[in-house]
C-alpha positions, 0 to 999 in steps of 0.5 A: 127274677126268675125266667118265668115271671120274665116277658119274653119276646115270645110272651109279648107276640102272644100277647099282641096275638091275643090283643089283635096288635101288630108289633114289629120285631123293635116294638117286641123288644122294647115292651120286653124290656120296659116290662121286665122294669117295671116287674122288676121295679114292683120286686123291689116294692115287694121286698120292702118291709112294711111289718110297722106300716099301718094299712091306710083306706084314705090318705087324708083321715076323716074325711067324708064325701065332699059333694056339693049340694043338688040344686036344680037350675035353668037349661037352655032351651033347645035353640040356644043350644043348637045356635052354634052347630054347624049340622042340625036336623029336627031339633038335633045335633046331625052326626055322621053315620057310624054303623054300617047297614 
């Protein structure tokens, strides 16, 4: 493998720069080198010779889609629904506010 396609540390704190994360100096090593694994792993997958390997679209041949049929049925009724929650206001779930003003 050469340097370039190698994760440096430099390479994993521009990438945690761009993602807004903040690694410690460990963390950085230890994605530099999970990732250079895994690069490597997908290096021995490339050097594979797949020239008698006939391209699959599905595991499984013939198979269709297995959907099962659209039947419509009863819903509960709005009450049912909210008999067990704790927080209800006019016929709705109540949820703590998440959006500032």
């Amino acid at each position: 493998m050469s340097k370039k396609e190698e994760f440096s540390k430099e390479t994993i704190d521009h990438v945690s720069k761009l993602a807004l994360l903040d690694l410690t100096e460990e963390e950085k090593e230890k994605f530099s080198k999970q990732l250079n694994n895994i690069i490597s792993y997908f290096q021995k997958l490339n050097d594979l010779d797949t020239t008698d390997v006939e391209p699959t679209t599905h595991p499984i041949d013939g198979l269709k889609n297995v959907f099962r049929e659209d039947v419509p049925w009863k819903s509960l009724s709005n009450e049912e629904v909210l008999k067990n929650a704790q927080h209800k206001k006019d016929g709705y779930f109540k949820a703590p506010r998440i959006l500032k003003d």
